[in-house]
N, C-alpha and C positions, 0 to 999 in steps of 0.2 A: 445835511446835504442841502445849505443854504447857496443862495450864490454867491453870495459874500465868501461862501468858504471854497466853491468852486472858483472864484477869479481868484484866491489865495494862491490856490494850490497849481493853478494853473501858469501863475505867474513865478511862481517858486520852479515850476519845470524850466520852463523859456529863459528862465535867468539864469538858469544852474552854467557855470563858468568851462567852456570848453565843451556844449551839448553841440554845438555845431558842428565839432569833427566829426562826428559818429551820428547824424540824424540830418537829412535831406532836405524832410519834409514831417510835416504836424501835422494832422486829420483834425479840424474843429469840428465842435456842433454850432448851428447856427448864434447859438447865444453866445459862445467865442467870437465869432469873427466879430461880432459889432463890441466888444470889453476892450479894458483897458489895462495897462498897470496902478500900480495906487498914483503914480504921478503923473499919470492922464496920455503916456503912451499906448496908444493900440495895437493890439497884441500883434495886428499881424503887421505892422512897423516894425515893429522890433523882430519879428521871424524875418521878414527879409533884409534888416538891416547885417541880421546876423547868417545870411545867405539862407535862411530855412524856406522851404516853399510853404505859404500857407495852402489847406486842402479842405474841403467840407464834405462832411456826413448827410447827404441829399436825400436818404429812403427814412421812411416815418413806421417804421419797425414792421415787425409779424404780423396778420392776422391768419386766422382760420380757414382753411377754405373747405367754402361747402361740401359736407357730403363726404370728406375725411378726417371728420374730428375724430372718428375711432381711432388713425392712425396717427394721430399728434400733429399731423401735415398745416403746412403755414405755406405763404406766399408773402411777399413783403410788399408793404402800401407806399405811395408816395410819385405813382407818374404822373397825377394829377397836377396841372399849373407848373411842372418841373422844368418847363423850357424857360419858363418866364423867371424862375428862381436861379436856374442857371446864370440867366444873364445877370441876374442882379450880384451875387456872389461873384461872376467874374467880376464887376465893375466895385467890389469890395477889394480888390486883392485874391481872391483865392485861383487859385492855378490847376487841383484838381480835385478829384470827386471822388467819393466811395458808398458805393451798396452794396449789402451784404441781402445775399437768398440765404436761406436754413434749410436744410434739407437731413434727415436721419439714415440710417441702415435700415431701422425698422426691426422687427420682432422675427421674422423670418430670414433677417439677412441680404431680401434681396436689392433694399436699395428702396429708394421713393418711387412711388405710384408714377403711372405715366401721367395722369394729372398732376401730379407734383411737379414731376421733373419740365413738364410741356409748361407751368406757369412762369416757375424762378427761373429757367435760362432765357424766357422771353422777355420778362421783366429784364432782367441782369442786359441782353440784348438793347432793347428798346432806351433805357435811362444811361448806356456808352453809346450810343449813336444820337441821344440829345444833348450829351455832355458835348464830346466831339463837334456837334455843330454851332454851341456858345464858347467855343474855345479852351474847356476841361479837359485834363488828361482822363479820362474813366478808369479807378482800379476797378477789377472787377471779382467780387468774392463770394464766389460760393462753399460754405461751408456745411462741411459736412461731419454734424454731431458727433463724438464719441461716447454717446450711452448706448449701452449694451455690453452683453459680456461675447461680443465677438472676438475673432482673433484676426489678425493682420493682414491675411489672404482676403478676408470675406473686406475689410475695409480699402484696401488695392482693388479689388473688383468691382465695389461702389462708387469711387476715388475716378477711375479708369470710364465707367460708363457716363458719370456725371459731367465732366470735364470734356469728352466726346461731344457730349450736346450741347453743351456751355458755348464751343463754337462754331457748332454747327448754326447755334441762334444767329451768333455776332456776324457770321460771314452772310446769313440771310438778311441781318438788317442791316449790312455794307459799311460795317463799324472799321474801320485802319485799323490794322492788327499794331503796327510800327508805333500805331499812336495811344495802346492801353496800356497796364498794368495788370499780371493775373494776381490776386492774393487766394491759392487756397488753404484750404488744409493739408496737414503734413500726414503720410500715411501709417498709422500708428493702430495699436491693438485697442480694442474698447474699452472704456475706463472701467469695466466688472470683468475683464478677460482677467481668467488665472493663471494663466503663463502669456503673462507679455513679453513680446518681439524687445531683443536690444536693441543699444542705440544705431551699431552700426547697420543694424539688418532695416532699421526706419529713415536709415539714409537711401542704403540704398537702393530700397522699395518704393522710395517719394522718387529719387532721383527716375528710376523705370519705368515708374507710370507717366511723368513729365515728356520723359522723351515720348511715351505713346502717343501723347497726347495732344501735346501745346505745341504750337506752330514754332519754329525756329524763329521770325521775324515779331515774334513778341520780345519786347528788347529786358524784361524784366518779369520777374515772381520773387514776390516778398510777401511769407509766408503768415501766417497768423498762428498766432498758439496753442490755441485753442486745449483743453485740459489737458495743456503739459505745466510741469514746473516750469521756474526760471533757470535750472540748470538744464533740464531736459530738453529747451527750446535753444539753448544757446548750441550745446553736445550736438543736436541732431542737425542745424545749420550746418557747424566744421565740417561736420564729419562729408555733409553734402558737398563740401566746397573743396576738400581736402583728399577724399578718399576716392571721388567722380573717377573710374579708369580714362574717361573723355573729356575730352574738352564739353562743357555745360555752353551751347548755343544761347542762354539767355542769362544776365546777372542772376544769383540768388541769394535773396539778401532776406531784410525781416519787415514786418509791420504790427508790432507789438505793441500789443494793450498791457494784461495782465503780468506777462514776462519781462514785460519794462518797469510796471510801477509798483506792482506788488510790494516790494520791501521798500521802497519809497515813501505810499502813505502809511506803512507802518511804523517806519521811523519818524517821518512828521508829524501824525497824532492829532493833528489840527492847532500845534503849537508854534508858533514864531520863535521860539527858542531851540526848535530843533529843524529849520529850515536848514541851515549848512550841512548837518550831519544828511538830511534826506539828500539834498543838492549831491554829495559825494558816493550816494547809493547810489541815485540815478545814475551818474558819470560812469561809475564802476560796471553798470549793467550795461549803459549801451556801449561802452570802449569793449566791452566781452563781446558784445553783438557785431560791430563792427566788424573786429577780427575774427570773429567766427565767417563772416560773408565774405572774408577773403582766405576761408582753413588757416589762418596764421594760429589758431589756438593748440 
């Protein structure tokens, strides 16, 4: 995990032949935005020559917060000096922004502590209403864990309340709804639940609590994967897209880490010899994603 071997790999994504139909937009971390190709083009030159928007990763991960280590509970670090980082990432090319809150079920089911829940949608609040004012679009993602052996109900009702407050924050700190991104999690049975929810029953659970939830005038939610497979996350998007009795008031599309690249650096290996073959996993995965975001599958 050199960087020599992250600007490889990175540049093996960005070049893969036809990633542009199927991908909007790239999430860097800071060390991306300022890299290059090996021929001294910078990366985010080449994302928008290739129309991709470049995005950066703004929050400086988990910590602990006080006084619920019992409950595994985190708040994520990073509003410090983030106006002034803003502006500099705009003035790199980058166009928007992503922080991610973590938040669990918890052992009883019912969802994060009110101190949990009161820090990460303020945070989440606070760092799209700084974006917003250095000219980032803010995605805004809070995710919520699948450990536990819950079942599907109990993570819709967690789903449901987290999401409530999520904008209850942003409409306190006068964030434009028209001008975010939501990413959260998809409403799925716990990764130790022994009777997990089918595909279509996690469509149309995600889809339910969506409407409960997310304002119509958010103009998009692209969802994360979070412990799904690569097929599991592709299935559960169609089916969202495809099966909706309504018309979906906002796009729903994806924002995929693991279910994008998973089979990618497996096939590459850290080898130049199998860059093409990764190149055409990737392709394969996000041309399935795509038309999943539009139920074509």
């Amino acid at each position: 995990n050199s960087e020599s071997s992250r600007q490889a790999l990175r540049e093996l994504l960005f070049t893969t032949p036809g990633f542009e139909k199927r991908c909007a937009g790239v999430i860097l971390y800071e060390e991306t935005l300022f890299q290059t190709c090996v021929d001294g083009t910078p990366f985010v030159e080449l994302l928008v020559s290739k129309n991709i928007l470049p995005g950066i990763k703004v929050d400086k991960g988990v910590v602990a917060i006080p006084g619920c280590e019992d409950r595994g509970e985190t708040t994520t670090a990073g509003l410090d000096g983030l106006e002034e980082r803003c502006a500099t990432y705009y003035q790199k090319g980058a166009r928007f922004a992503k922080w991610r809150g973590v938040l669990t079920v918890g052992k009883n089911g019912k969802g994060p502590s009110e101190r949990c829940l009161a820090l990460n949608c303020d945070a989440l609040a606070n760092y799209a209403a700084i974006c917003q004012k250095n000219g980032l679009v803010p995605i805004v993602e809070p995710e919520i864990l699948t450990d536990g052996d819950h079942d599907i109900a109990v993570s819709q009702a967690v789903t449901t309340v987290v999401l409530q407050r999520v904008f209850e924050s942003l409409n306190k700190a006068g964030v434009l709804l028209e001008g975010m991104v939501l990413k959260p999690n998809m409403v799925t049975s716990g990764v130790d639940c022994l009777k997990k929810a089918d595909a279509a029953t996690v469509a149309k659970l995600t889809v339910e609590t969506l409407r409960r939830t997310v304002p119509p005038s958010v103009p998009g939610i692209l969802f994360l994967s979070g412990g799904q497979t690569e097929d599991e996350a592709t299935s559960h998007l169609n089916l969202m897209n495809k099966n909706s009795p309504l018309t979906n008031p906002w796009t729903l599309s994806f924002s995929y880490g693991r279910a994008l690249q998973a089979t990618v650096l497996k096939t590459w290996g850290g080898k130049s010899e199998n860059v093409q073959a990764a190149q055409a996993a990737l392709f394969e995965r996000a041309d399935a994603n795509g038309k999943a975001s539009l139920g074509e599958l």
